[in-house]
N, C-alpha and C positions, 0 to 999 in steps of 0.2 A: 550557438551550440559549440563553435571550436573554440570560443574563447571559455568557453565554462572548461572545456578540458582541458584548457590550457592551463588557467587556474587551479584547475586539483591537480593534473599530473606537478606544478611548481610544489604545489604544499605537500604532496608524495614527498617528491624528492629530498626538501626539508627534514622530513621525518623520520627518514632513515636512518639515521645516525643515532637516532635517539630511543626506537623502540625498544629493543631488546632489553636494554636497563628500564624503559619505563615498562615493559610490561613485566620484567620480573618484580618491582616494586609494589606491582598492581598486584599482580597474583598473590604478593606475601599480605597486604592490607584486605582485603577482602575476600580470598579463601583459605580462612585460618586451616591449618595442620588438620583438626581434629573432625574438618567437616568438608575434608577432599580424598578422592582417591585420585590421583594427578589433579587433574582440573575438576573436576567431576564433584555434583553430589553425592552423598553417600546411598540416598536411596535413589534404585535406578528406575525412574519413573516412568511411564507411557503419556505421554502426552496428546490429546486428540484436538486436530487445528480444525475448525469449521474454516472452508473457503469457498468462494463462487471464483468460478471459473474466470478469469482476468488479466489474460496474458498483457505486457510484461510481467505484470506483477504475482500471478496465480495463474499457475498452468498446469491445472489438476488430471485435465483428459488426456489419452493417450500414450500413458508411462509413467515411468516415476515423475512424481510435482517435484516441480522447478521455478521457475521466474524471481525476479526478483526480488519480493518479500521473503519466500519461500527459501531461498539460496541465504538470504540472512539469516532468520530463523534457527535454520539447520545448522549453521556452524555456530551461533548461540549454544544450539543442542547438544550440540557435538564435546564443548570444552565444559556440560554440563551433566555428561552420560546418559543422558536422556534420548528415549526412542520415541518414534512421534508417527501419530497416525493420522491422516486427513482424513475430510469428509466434504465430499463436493457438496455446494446446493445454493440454489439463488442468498444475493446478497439479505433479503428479507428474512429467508428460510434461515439463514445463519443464526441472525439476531433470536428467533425464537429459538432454536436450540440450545444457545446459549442460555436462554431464560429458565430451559425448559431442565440443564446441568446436563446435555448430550454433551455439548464439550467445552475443554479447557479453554481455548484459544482464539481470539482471533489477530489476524495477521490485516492491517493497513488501516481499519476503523478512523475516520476525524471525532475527535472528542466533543460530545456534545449533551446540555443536559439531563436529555432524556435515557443517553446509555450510559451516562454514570452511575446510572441505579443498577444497573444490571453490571459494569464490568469496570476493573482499576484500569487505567488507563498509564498500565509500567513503564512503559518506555517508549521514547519519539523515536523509534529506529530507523525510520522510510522518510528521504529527501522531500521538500515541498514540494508539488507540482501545480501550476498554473490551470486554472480551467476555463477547456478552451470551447468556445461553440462553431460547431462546424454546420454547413451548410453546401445547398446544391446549386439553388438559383438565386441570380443577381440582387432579384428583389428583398431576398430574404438572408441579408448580408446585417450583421450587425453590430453598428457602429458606435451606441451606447447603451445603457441599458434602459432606455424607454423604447428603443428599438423591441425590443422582445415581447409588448404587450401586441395583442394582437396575432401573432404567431403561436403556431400549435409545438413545443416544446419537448423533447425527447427528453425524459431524465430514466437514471436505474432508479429501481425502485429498493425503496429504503435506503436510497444515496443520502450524502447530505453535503453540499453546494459552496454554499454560501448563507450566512444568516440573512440576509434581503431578502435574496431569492427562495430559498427555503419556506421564510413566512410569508411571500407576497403574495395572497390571495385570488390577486386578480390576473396571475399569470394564467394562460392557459397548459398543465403539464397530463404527458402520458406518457406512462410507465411503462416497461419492460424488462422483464427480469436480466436482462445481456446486453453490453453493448452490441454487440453485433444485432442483435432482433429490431435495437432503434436504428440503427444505420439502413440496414433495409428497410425499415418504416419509413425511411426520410427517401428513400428511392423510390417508393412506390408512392407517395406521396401523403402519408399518412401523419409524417411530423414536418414542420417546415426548418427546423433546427435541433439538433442533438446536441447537450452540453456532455464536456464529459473529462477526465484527467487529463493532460496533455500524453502524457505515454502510450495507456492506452485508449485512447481514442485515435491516435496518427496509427498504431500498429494494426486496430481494426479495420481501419478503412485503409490499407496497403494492403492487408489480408483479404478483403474482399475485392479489390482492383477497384474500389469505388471513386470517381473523378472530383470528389468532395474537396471545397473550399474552407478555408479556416477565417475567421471572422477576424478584424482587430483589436473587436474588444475585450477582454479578458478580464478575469479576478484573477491577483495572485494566491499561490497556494499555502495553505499549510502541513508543517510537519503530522505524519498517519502513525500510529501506536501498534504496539504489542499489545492489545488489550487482553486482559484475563479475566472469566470468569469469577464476581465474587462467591459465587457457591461450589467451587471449585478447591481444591487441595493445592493446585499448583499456586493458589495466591503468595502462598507464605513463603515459597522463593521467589517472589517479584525484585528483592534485592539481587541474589542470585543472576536474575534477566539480566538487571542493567548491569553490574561488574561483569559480566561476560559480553555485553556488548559494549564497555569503554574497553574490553580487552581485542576485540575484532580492530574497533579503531584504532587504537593504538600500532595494532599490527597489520596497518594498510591495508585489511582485508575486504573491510565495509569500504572504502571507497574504491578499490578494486570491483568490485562486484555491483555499485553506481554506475562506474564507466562502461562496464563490459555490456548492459543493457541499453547507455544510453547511443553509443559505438552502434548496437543492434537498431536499432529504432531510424538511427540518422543512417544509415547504409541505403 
């Protein structure tokens, strides 16, 4: 972990010198004159983000949403004049709303056959993360992946993993719409292991003071999207998305806002 920040804070600093010309360059190529009001589209759109609650990353309850998709998103939004409404609801409940044209947006989705019928998959704007399988007792420690057969398997429901584990039939998995609901399944002894992002999976089980182990074997992660709705109106600035988020990077904002959550996570 200190060496990943060491890493971006190095490539920060590199990139100072050079923003301000790259992002005036940026702005003049991809928000022509005629279809900006400063940064901004011309029409000023409402935007509605389906999210399941998922701190770091979606942290719908309790005030205004924040975490760190969210915090992207929004300065996306921001150099786009766009106002943006949530909607909380399990990860599952999303994808139907989305079917269903309740709303624009989802924020962190992995791209995969099945929801590319239903949504464009704009832009990679959320870092890969590792998934990690956490566990309680010794025995049920695991160290490859045939370790896992046998074992009763916490997954979210309408997650999506890994393509192995995703298709492997013969795993045993049970759903729950929250991590936190499988963490306490796996306390009371209802799953023998919880997979889950490495972000949020270490912040739920800190949040809950749970004395939970992390396994060593892992799949690496990949990049999570802005996906949008294709029966949605906001598709047709999916251009739009992405030049306002190579204008975040360029202006050390998105890796700003990386660190600030990963800083929270490792405390």
């Amino acid at each position: 972990m200190a060496r990943l920040h060491e890493n971006l804070k190095t490539s920060q600093a590199r990139m100072t010198g050079m923003r301000v010309f790259a992002t005036a360059v940026l702005m003049a190529l991809v928000f022509p004159v005629s279809a900006q009001q400063g940064t901004e589209t011309v029409e000023a759109l409402t935007v509605t983000v389906g999210a399941n609650h998922a701190p770091p990353y979606r942290i719908i309850r309790g005030g205004e949403p924040t975490g760190l998709y969210v915090d992207i998103f929004q300065e996306i939004a921001d150099r786009l004049g766009w106002k943006v409404h949530y909607r909380e609801a399990p990860f599952r409940r999303v994808l139907r709303m989305v079917q269903e044209g309740e709303v624009d947006v989802m924020l962190g989705p992995l791209e995969t056959p099945d929801r590319t019928e239903l949504m464009e998959f704009v832009a990679p704007a959320f870092p890969p993360e590792r998934r990690l399988f956490f566990y309680l007792n010794a025995e049920n420690r695991i160290e490859r992946y045939a370790d896992l057969y046998g074992r009763a398997i916490g997954i979210l429901e309408g997650a999506s993993y890994f393509f192995r584990f995703d298709n492997d039939d013969k795993l045993l998995k049970e759903s729950a719409p929250r991590y936190e609901n499988l963490m306490l399944m796996m306390q009371k002894g209802r799953v023998d292991v919880v997979i889950a992002p490495e972000l949020v999976g270490l912040y739920t089980v800190e949040k809950l003071g749970l004395d939970v182990e992390v396994a060593p074997f892992f799949v690496p992660g990949e990049r999570s999207y802005i996906a949008v709705a294709k029966n949605s109106p906001v598709l047709k600035y999916a251009d739009d998305i992405r030049a306002a988020l190579k204008l975040i990077e360029l202006e050390g904002i998105h890796e700003d806002l990386v660190l600030k959550y990963l800083d929270r996570v490792a405390e």
